[in-house]
C-alpha positions in Angstrom: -32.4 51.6 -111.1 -32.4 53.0 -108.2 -32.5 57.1 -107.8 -32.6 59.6 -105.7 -35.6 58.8 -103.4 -34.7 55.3 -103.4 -31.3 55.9 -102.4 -32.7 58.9 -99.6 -35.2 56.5 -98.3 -32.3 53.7 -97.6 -30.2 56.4 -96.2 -32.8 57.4 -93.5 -33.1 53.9 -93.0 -29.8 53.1 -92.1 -28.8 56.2 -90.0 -31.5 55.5 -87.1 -29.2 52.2 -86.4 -26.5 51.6 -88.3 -25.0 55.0 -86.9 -22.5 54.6 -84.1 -22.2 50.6 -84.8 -18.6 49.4 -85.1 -17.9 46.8 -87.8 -16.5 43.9 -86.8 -15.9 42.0 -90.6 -16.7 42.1 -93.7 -17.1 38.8 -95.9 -17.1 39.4 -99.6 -17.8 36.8 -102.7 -17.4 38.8 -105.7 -14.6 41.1 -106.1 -16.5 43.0 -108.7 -18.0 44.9 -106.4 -15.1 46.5 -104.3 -13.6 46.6 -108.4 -11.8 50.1 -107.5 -9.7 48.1 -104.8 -6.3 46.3 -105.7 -8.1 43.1 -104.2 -11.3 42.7 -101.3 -8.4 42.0 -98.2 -7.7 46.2 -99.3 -11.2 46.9 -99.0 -11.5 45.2 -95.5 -8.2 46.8 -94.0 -10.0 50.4 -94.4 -13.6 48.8 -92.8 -12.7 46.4 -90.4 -12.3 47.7 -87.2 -14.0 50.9 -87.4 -17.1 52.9 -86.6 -19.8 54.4 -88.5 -19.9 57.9 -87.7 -22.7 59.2 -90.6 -24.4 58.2 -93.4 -25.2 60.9 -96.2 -26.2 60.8 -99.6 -25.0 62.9 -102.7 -26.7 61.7 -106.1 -27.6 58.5 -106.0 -24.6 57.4 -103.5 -24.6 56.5 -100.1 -21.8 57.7 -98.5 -21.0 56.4 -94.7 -18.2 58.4 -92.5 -15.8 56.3 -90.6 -13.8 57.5 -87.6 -10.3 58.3 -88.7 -12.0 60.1 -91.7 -12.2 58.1 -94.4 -15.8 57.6 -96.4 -17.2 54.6 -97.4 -18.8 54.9 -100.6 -22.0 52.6 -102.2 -23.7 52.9 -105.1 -26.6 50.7 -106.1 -26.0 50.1 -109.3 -29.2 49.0 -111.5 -29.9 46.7 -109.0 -28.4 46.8 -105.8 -29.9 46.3 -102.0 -28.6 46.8 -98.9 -30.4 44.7 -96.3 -30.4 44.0 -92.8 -30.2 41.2 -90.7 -30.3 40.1 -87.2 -27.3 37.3 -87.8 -25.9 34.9 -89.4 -28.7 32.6 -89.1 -30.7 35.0 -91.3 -31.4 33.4 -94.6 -29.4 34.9 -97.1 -30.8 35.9 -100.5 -29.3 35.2 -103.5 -26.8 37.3 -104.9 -25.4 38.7 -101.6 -21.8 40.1 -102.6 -20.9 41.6 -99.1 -21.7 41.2 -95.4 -20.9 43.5 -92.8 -20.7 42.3 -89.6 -21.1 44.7 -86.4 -20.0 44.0 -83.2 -23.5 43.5 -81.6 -23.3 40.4 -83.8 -26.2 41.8 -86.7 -25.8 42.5 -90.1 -26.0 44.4 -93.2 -25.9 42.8 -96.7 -24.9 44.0 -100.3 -27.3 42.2 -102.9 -26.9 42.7 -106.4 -27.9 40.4 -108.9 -26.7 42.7 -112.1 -23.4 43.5 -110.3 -23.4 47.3 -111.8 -23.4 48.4 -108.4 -19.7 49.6 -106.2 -18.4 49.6 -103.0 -15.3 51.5 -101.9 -13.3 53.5 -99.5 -12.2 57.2 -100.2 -9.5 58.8 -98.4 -8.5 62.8 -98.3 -6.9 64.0 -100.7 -3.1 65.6 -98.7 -3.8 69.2 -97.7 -3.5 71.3 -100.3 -4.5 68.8 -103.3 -6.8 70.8 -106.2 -9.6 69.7 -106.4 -12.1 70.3 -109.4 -15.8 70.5 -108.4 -18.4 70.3 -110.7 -19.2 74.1 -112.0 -22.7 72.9 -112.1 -22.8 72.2 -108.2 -20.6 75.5 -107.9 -23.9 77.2 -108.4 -25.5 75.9 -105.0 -26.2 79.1 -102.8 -26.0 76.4 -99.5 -26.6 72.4 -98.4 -24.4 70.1 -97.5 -23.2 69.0 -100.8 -19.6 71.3 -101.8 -18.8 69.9 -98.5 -19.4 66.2 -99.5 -17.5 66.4 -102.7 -14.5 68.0 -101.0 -14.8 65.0 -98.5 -14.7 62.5 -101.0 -12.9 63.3 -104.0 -14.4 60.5 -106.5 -17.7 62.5 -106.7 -16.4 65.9 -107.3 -17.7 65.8 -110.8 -21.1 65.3 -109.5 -23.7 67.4 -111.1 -26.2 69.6 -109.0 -27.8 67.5 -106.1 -31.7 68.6 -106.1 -32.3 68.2 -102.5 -28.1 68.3 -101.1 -27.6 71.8 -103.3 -29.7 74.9 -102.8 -30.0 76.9 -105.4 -32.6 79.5 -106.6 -34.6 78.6 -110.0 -32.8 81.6 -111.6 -29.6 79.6 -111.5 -31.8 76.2 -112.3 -32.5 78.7 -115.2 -28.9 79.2 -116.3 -28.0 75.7 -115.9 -30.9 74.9 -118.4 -30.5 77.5 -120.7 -26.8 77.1 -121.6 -27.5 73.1 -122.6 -28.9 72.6 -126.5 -29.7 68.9 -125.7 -33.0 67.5 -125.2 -34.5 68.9 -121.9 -34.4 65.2 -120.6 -31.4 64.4 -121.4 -30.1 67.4 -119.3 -32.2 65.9 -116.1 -30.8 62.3 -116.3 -27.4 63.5 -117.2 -25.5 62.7 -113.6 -22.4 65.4 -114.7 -25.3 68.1 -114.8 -27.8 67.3 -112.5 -27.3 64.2 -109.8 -29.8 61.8 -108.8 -32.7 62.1 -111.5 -32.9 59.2 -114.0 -35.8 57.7 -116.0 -38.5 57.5 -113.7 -38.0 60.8 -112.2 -37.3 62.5 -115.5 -40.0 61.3 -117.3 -42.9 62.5 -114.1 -41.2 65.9 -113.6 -41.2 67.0 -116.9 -45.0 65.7 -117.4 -45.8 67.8 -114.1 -44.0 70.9 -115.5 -46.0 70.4 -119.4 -43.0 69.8 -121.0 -41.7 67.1 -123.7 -39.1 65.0 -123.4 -37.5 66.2 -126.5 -37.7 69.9 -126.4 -34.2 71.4 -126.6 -33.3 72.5 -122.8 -32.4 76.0 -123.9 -35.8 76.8 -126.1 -37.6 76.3 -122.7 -39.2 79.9 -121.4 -39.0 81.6 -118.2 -42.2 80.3 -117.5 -41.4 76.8 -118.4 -38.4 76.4 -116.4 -39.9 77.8 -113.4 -42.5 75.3 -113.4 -39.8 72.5 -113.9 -37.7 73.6 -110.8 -40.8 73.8 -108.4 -41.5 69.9 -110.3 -38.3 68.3 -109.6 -38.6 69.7 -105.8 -42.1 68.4 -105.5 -42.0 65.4 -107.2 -38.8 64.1 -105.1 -40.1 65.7 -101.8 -43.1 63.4 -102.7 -41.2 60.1 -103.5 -39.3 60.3 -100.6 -42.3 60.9 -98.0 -43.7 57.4 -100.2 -40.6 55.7 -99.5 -39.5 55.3 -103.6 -41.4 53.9 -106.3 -41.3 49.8 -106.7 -42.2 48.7 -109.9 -43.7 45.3 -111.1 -40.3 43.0 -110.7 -39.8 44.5 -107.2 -36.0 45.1 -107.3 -36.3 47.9 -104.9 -36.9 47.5 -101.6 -36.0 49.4 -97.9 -33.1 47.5 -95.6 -35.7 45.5 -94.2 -37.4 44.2 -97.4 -40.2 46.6 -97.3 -41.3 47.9 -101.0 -42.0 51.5 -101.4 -45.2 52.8 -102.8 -44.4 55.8 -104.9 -45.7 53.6 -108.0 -49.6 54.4 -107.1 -48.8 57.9 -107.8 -46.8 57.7 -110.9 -48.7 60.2 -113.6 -46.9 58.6 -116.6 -44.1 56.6 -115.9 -44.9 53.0 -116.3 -48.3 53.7 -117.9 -48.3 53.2 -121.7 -51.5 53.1 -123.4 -53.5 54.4 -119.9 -55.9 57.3 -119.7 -54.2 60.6 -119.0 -55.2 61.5 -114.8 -55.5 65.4 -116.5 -56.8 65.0 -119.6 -57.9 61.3 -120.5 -55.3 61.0 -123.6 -53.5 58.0 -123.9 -50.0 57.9 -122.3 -47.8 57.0 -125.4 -44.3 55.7 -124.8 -41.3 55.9 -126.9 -37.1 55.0 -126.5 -34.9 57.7 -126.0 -31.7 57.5 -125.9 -32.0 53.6 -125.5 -34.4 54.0 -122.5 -38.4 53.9 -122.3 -39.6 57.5 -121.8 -43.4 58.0 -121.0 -45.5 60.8 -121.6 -48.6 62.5 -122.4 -48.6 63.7 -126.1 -51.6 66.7 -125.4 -50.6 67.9 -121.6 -46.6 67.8 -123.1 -47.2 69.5 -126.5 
C-alpha cells in the first residue's frame, strides 16, 4: 500500500505540470472508484471544465484544488497509480479506471487493479457549518494541515500528519502516552497518526529500539524521543528516495519510474537476514493480520 512517501513523491510529481492544466474530460470504466458519487456523470460535472489550481497531500491522500473551490480528492488505495501520458495513443495498462484529459490534449490515468482506491470531489461546508477536527491534529503548533481538513471536510478525522502538522516531541509524547495499545498499532492507526502503515511502522520503531508490541504508554521519555526524531528521519529519507518498491513493483512515480527506498530498508521485508547493527536474524511475525518485521535483540 502506498504511504506517505509514496503518496509525497506522486504529489511532487504532479505539481511541476499538472498545476495550472485545465481538464477537458474525464472517461471512467468502473464506477467503484468515484463510489462516494450518486453515479460517474456526478463526478465529471464537478471536474470537467475546470482548472487545477494545487495539489497537496494530507495522510496518504492527494488532494488537487480546483478553481471555484472545490477539492478533488484520491486516495491510492492498496494499489492504486496515477500515471501520465502524452495521449490517447499511449498504451493503456490494464486496469485503468479513470482518464483525465487536459486541454493540451495529454493525460493522466487512474490504475488500480485491487479497486480499494477512491476518487471524489469535496465541496465547502456553508459558512458557519461545525466542523470536528481530529484532537490529535489539534495538537499541531503549525503546517498546512488544520487548514486542509477545514478545506475538505471528509478528512477532518485525520490523525496527526508527520510532515503536514508540526508539533514538538513533548506533544508526540502525550499523544503516545495516553494510548494503552501496542506502540505500532498507535503509528499505523490513520485516526491517530496519518500516513504511517506497515512498512513505515515496522523501520521507525526498529530505528528508535523499540518492539512492535510494547504498550504505547509504557514507553519512556527517552524512548519516545528517539521515536519522534525516527518517524521524521525515516520519512524525510523515503521521500528524498522517491518511496520504497518492493518485489511485485505496484508502486511506481507518474511516469512509471520505481522508487528505491527498498535498498535501505533495515527490517522491513527482510525475514531471516542478518541484522545491519547487530548481525541477528530479522524474525517476522503477523500482527494484527499484517507481516511486521523486526530485530528481536536491537528491539528488546
Amino acid at each position: 500500500m502506498p504511504e506517505l512517501p509514496e503518496v509525497e513523491t506522486v504529489r511532487a510529481s504532479l505539481a511541476r505540470d499538472v498545476i495550472g492544466k485545465k481538464i477537458k474530460s474525464v472517461s471512467i470504466t468502473n464506477g467503484r472508484i468515484v463510489r462516494r458519487h450518486k453515479s460517474a456523470k456526478d463526478f465529471r460535472s464537478l471536474v470537467e471544465g475546470h482548472t487545477v489550481k494545487s495539489i497537496q497531500r494530507l495522510g496518504k491522500n492527494l488532494i488537487f484544488g480546483l478553481d471555484g473551490g472545490n477539492h478533488m480528492v484520491i486516495h491510492l488505495g492498496m494499489s492504486g497509480q496515477l500515471l501520465r501520458a502524452s495521449g490517447p495513443k499511449d498504451p493503456k495498462p490494464k486496469h485503468t479506471h479513470v482518464v483525465f484529459t487536459f486541454v493540451q490534449g495529454d493525460e493522466l490515468r487512474y490504475v488500480d487493479p485491487r479497486t480499494f482506491g477512491e476518487l471524489y470531489v469535496s465541496v465547502p461546508l456553508p459558512e458557519g457549518t461545525p466542523l470536528e477536527i481530529s484532537k490529535f491534529a489539534r495538537l499541531a503548533i503549525g503546517g498546512d494541515g488544520l487548514a486542509l481538513r477545514k478545506a475538505v471536510p471528509e478528512l477532518a478525522h485525520l490523525g496527526l500528519d508527520p510532515l503536514e502538522d508540526q508539533i514538538g516531541w513533548d506533544r508526540f509524547a502525550a499523544i503516545v502516552r495516553s494510548r494503552t495499545t501496542p506502540i505500532k498499532a498507535v503509528l499505523t492507526d490513520q485516526d491517530i497518526i496519518a500516513g504511517i502503515g506497515n512498512i513505515y511502522a515496522d523501520e521507525c520503531l526498529f530505528n528508535a529500539g523499540i518492539r512492535y508490541d510494547r504498550p504505547a504508554d509504557s514507553l519512556s521519555t527517552i524512548e519516545i524521543r528517539r521515536l519522534h526524531r525516527a518517524i521524521s528521519e525515516i520519512l524525510a529519507d523515503a521521500i528524498k528516495h522517491n518511496g520504497t518498491t518492493l518485489d511485485d513493483e505496484q508502486f511506481v512515480d507518474p511516469d512509471g519510474n520505481p522508487g528505491s527506498f527498498q535498498n535501505f530498508l533495515q527490517v522491513y521485508n527482510r525475514e531471516g537476514q542478518l541484522c545491519f547493527q547487530c548481525r541477528t536474524p530479522i524474525e517476522r511475525v503477523m500482527f494484527r493480520q499484517r507481516s511486521t518485521y523486526f530485530c528481536p535483540k536491537c528491539q528488546n
